[in-house]
C-alpha positions as CSV (number, residue, x, y, z in Angstrom):
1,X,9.7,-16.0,-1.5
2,X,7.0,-16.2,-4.0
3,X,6.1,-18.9,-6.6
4,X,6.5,-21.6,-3.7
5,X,3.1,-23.5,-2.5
6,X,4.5,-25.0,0.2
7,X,4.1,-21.0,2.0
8,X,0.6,-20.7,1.1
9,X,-0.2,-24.0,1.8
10,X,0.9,-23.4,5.6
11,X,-0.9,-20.1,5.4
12,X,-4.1,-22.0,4.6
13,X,-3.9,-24.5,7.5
14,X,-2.6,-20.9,9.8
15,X,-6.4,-19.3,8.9
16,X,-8.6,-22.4,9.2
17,X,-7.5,-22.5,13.1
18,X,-7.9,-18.7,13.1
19,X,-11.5,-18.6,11.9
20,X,-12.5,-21.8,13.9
21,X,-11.1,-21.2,17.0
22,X,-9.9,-17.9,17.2
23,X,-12.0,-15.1,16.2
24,X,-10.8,-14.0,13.3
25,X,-13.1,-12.7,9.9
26,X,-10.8,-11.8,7.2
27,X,-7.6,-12.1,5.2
28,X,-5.8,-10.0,3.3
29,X,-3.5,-11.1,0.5
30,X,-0.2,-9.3,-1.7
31,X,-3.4,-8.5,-4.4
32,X,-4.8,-6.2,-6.4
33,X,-6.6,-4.4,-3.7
34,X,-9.8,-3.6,-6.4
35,X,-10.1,-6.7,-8.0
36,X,-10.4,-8.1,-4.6
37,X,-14.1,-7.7,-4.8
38,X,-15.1,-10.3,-7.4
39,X,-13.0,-12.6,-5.1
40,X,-15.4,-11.5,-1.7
41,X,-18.5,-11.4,-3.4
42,X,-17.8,-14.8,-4.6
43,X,-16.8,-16.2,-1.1
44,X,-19.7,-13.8,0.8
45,X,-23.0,-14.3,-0.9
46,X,-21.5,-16.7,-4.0
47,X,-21.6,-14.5,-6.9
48,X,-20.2,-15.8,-9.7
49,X,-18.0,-19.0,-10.2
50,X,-14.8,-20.4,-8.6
51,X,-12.9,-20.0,-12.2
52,X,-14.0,-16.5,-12.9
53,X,-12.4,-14.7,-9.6
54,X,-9.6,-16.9,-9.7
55,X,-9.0,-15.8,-13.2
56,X,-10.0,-11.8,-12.9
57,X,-9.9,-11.4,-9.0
58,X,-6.1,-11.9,-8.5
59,X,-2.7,-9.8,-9.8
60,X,0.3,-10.9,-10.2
61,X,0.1,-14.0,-11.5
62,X,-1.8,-15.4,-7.8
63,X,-4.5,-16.8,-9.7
64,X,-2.9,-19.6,-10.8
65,X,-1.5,-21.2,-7.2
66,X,-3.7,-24.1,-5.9
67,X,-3.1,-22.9,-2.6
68,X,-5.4,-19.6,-3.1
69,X,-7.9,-21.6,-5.3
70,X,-7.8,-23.5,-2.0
71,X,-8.4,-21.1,0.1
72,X,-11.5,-19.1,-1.8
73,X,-13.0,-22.7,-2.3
74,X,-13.0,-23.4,1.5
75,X,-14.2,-19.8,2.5
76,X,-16.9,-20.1,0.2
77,X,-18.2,-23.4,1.6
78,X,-17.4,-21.9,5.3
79,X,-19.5,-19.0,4.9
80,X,-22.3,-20.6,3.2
81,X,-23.7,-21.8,6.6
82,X,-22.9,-18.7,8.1
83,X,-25.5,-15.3,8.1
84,X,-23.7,-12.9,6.0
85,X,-22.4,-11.0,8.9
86,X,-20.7,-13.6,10.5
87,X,-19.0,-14.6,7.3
88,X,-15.3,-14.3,6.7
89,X,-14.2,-11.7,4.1
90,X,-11.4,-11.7,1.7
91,X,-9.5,-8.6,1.3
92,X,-6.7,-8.0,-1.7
93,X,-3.9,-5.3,-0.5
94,X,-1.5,-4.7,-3.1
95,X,-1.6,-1.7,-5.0
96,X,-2.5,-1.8,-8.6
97,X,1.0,-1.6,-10.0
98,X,2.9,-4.8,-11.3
99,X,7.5,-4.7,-11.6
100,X,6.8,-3.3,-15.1
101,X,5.0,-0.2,-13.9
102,X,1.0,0.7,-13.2
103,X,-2.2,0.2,-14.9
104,X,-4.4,2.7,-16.4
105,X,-6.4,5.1,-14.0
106,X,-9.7,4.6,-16.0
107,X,-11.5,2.1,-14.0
108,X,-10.9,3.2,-10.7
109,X,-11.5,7.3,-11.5
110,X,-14.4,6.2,-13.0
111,X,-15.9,4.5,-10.3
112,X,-15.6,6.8,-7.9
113,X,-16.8,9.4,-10.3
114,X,-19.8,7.7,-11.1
115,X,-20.9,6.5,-7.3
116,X,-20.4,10.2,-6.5
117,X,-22.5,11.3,-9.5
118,X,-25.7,9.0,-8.5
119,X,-25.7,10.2,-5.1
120,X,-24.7,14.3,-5.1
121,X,-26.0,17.4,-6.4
122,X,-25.0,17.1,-10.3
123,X,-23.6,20.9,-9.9
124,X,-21.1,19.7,-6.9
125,X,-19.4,17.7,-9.5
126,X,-16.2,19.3,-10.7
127,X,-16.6,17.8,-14.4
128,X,-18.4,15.8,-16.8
129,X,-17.2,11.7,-17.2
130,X,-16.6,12.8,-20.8
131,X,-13.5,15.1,-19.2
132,X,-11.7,12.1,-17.3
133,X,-12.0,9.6,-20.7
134,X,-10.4,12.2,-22.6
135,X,-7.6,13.0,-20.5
136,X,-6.8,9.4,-19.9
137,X,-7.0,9.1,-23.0
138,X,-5.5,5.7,-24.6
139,X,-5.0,3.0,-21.9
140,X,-2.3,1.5,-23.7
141,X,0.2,4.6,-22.9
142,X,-0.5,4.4,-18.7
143,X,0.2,0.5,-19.1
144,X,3.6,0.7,-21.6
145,X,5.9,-1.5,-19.7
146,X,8.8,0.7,-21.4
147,X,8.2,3.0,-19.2
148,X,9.8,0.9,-16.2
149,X,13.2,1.1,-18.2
150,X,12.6,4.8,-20.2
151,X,11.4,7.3,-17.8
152,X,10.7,9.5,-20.8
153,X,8.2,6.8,-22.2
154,X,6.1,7.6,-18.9
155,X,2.7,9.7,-19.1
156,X,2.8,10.6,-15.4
157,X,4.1,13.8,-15.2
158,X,1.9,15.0,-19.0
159,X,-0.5,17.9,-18.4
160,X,-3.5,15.3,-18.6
161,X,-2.1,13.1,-15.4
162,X,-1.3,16.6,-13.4
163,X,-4.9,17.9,-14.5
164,X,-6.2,14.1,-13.5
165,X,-4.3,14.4,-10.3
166,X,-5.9,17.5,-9.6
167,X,-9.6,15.9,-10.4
168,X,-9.2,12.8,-8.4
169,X,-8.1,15.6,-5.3
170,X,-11.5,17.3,-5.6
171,X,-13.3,14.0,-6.0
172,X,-11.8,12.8,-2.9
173,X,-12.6,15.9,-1.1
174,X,-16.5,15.9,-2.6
175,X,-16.5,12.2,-1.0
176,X,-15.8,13.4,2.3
177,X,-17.2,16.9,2.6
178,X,-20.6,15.2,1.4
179,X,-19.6,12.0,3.6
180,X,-23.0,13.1,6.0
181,X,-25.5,12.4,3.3
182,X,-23.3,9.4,1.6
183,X,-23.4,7.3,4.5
184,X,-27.1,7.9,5.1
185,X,-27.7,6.3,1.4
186,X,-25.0,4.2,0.9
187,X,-24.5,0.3,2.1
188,X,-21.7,-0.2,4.5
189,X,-20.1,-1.8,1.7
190,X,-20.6,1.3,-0.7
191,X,-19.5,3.4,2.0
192,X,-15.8,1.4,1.8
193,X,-15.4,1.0,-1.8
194,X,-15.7,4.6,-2.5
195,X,-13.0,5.2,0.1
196,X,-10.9,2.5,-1.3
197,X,-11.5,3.9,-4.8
198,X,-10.1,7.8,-3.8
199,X,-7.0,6.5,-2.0
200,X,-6.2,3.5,-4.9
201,X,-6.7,6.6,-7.6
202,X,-4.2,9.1,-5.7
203,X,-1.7,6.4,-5.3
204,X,-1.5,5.2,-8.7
205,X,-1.5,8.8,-10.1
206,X,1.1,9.3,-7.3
207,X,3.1,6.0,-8.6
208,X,2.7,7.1,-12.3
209,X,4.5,10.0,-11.9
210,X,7.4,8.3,-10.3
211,X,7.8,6.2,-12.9
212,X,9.2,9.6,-14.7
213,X,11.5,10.4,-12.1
214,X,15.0,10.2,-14.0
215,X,16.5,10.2,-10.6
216,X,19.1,8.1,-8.7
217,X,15.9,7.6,-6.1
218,X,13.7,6.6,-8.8
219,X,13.4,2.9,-7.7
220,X,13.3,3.4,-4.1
221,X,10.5,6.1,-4.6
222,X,8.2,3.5,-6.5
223,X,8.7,0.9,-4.0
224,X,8.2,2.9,-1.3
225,X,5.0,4.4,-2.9
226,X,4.3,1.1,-3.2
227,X,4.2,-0.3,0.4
228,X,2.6,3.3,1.5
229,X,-0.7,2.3,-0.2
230,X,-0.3,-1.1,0.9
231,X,-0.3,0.0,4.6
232,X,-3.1,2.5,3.4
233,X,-5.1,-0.4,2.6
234,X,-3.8,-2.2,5.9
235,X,-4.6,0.4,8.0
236,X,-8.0,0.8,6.9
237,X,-8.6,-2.8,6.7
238,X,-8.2,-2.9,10.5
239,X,-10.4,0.1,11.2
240,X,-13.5,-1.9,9.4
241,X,-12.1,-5.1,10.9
242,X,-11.7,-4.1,14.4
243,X,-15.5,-4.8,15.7
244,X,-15.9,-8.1,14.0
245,X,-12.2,-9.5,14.8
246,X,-8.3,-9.5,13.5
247,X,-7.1,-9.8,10.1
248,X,-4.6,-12.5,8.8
249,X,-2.3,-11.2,6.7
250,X,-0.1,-12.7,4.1
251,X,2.7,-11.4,1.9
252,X,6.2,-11.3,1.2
253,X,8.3,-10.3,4.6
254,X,9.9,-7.6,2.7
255,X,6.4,-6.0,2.6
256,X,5.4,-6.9,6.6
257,X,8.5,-6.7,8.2
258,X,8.5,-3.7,10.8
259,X,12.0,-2.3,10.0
260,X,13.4,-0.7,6.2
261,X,13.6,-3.5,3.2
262,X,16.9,-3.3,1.6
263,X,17.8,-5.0,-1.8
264,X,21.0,-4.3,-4.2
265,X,19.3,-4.0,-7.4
266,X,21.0,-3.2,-10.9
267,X,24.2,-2.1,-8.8
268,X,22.1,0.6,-6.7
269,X,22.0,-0.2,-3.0
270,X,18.2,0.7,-2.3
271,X,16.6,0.9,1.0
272,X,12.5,2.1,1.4
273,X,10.3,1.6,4.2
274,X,8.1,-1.5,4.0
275,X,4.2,-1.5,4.6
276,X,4.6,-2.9,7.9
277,X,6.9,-0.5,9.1
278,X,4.3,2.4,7.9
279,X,1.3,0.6,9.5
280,X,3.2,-0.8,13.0
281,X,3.5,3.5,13.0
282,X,-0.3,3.8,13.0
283,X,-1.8,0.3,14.5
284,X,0.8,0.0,17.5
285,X,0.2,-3.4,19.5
286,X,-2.5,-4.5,17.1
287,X,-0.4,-5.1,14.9
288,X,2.0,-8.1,14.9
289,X,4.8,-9.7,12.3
290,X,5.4,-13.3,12.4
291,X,8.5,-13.5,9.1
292,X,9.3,-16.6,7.8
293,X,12.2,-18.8,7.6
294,X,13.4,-21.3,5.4
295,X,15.7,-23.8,5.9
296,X,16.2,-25.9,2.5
297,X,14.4,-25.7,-0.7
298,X,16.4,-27.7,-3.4
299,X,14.1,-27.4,-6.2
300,X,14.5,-23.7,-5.8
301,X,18.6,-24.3,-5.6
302,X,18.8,-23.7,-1.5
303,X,20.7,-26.0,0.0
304,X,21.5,-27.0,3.7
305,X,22.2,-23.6,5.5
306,X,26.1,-22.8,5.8
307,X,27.3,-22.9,9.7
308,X,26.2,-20.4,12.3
309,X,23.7,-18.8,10.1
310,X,20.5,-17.8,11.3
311,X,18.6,-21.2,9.4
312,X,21.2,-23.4,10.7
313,X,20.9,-22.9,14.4
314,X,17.3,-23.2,14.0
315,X,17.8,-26.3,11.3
316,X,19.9,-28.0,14.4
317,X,17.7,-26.6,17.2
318,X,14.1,-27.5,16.0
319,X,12.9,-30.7,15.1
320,X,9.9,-30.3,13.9
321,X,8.9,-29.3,9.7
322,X,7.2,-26.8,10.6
323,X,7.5,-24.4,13.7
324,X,6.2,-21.1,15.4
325,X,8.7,-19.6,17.9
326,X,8.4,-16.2,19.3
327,X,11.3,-14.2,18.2
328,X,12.3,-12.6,21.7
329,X,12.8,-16.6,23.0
330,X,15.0,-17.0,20.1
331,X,16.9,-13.7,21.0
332,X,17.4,-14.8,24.6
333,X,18.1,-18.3,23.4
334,X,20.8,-16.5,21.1
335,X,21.9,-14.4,24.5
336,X,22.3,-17.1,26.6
337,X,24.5,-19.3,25.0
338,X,27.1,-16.8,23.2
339,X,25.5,-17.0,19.9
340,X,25.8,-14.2,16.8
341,X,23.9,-15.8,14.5
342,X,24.9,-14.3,10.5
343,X,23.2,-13.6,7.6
344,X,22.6,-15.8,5.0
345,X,24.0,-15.4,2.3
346,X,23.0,-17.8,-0.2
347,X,20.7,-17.1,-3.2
348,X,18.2,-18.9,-5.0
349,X,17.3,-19.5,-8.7
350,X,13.9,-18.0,-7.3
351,X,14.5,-14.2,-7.3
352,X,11.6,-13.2,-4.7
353,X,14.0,-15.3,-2.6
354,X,15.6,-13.0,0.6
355,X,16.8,-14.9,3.9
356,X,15.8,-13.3,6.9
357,X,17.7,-11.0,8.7
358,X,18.3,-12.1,12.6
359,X,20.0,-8.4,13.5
360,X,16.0,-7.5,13.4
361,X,14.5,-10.1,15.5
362,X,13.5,-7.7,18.2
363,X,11.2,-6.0,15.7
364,X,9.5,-9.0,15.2
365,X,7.0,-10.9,16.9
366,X,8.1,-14.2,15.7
367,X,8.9,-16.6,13.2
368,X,7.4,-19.7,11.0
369,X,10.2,-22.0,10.5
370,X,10.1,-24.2,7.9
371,X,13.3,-27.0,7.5
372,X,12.5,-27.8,4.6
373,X,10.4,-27.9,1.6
374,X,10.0,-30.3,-1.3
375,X,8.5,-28.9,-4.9
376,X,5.0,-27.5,-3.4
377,X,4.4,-29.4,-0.8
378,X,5.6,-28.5,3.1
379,X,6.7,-32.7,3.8
């Protein structure tokens, strides 16, 4: 679930250990995966202050949990001992796109625009800025959270956001056909934002014209849109990551998990494929799902686990608050004694609230089991 800091907590004292003792150099968070940059340059080389990123760096309301502010504090006290290429790197995932629908495309066509236009031959350019302000015109109409309910009310299937569409594909292909000479004057850095900018700008083009799909698949499509980019970002996350060490990742199982979310929403049954299952695909055995489990939240209205559910064997077996097992131990565990463990089926006042599934244990590498939780804090 979301909104509890009890999970992000954990996943605080999780990357410590990682980055001490393990090798790793980065996490990536459910974040707006271009605002994520005030939050690294802040925890890299220390630009700007704690409040700013934590205010401007972070969607979806993420700003706000003490856990991240935690977290950005102690990387930036970590890496400022560190040589900047040693230092650990904070990397937001999410696409730009909140429940209500997408932002405007402004800022990131624009930025990849004008990196191309400082660093190319002025007559490669397939248009003047002046072209994209005008046909994004107002910013107000891309953001109209009306849209999410009306697909009439959406602007992403207008001749400007085809004729956009059609901009940001020859701006991507500029990138890479003049990729030879960009990466000869561009900064590593540079060099990934601009890459980050063409795919982030196709996928919320790609998102806003789904949110004028009048269709019974509608809802599935923008999720599914959704988690594509997010793997997009994932994927290419790894590739940079890959010489200096792994990546922790943290969001919502029904974003990591490596099999198809599922959730009954406004009476439609609705099933997409999750970023993890997209970017398990690509990444193989580098990349690994640990879901996690909850066994009683009361604050958030769940209560002891019903018998023979999944959270009630492990609330019986494991003593501890916290624990790591490795899922194919619990599905031999489950073998060997006769066990079929069931759903639960319980909800919570907390609506990001799903339990986890055990019929999909051997698609996952393992799971953090928490017994209980008590208003923020994991004991």
């Amino acid at each position: 679930m979301h909104e509890e800091e009890a999970l992000p907590q954990l996943r605080n004292q999780f990357f410590r250990y990682l980055a001490e003792f393990e090798g790793y150099r980065s996490v990536a968070l459910e974040t707006h995966c271009i605002a994520d940059n005030l939050v690294n340059n802040f925890v890299v080389r220390g630009v700007g202050s704690l409040d700013m990123v934590m205010r401007d760096g972070f969607s979806h309301g993420f700003g706000d949990s003490p856990a991240n502010r935690q977290l950005v504090e102690w990387m930036r006290a970590y890496n400022s001992e560190r040589d900047e290429s040693e230092c650990l790197r904070f990397y937001g995932f999410d696409a730009p796109v909140e429940m209500t629908g997408g932002e405007s495309p402004r800022v990131i066509i624009t930025a990849l625009f004008s990196l191309l236009e400082e660093h190319v031959n002025p007559e490669l350019m397939p248009c003047r800025k002046q072209v994209i302000d005008t046909l994004v015109g107002d910013d107000e109409r891309w953001a109209n959270a009306e849209a999410a309910f009306e697909p009439s009310l959406s602007v992403g299937t207008s001749t400007d956001a085809m004729r956009l569409r059609l901009l940001i594909d020859d701006l991507t292909a500029l990138l890479y056909s003049e990729s030879p000479h960009l990466v000869s004057r561009l900064t590593e850095e540079d060099w990934w934002r601009a890459r980050l900018y063409a795919r982030t700008a196709a996928g919320l083009m790609r998102y806003h014209a789904a949110v004028a799909d009048d269709s019974d698949q509608r809802v599935p499509r923008l999720l599914g849109l959704r988690d594509e980019l997010m793997a997009s970002n994932l994927a290419a996350i790894a590739e940079r990551e890959r010489p200096r060490g792994p990546t922790l990742v943290f969001a919502h199982n029904r974003h990591l998990q490596k099999y198809k979310s599922h959730w009954v929403f406004n009476g439609q049954d609705i099933e997409w494929w999750s970023a993890g299952a997209i970017v398990d695909v690509q990444l193989g055995e580098e990349y690994a799902f640990l879901a996690s489990a909850l066994g009683v939240a009361k604050h958030h209205e769940i209560n002891e686990p019903a018998p023979k559910t999944f959270e009630a064997f492990l609330s019986e077996a494991l003593p501890g608050h916290v624990t790591i097992c490795a899922a194919d131990s619990l599905v031999r565990a489950f073998t060997e004694t006769g066990h079929t463990p069931k759903l639960r089926a319980e909800t919570s006042s907390n609506l990001s609230y799903f339990s986890l599934d055990p019929r999909y244990l051997d698609r996952t590498e393992g799971v953090v089991f928490l017994k209980e939780v008590k208003a923020g804090r994991l004991w």
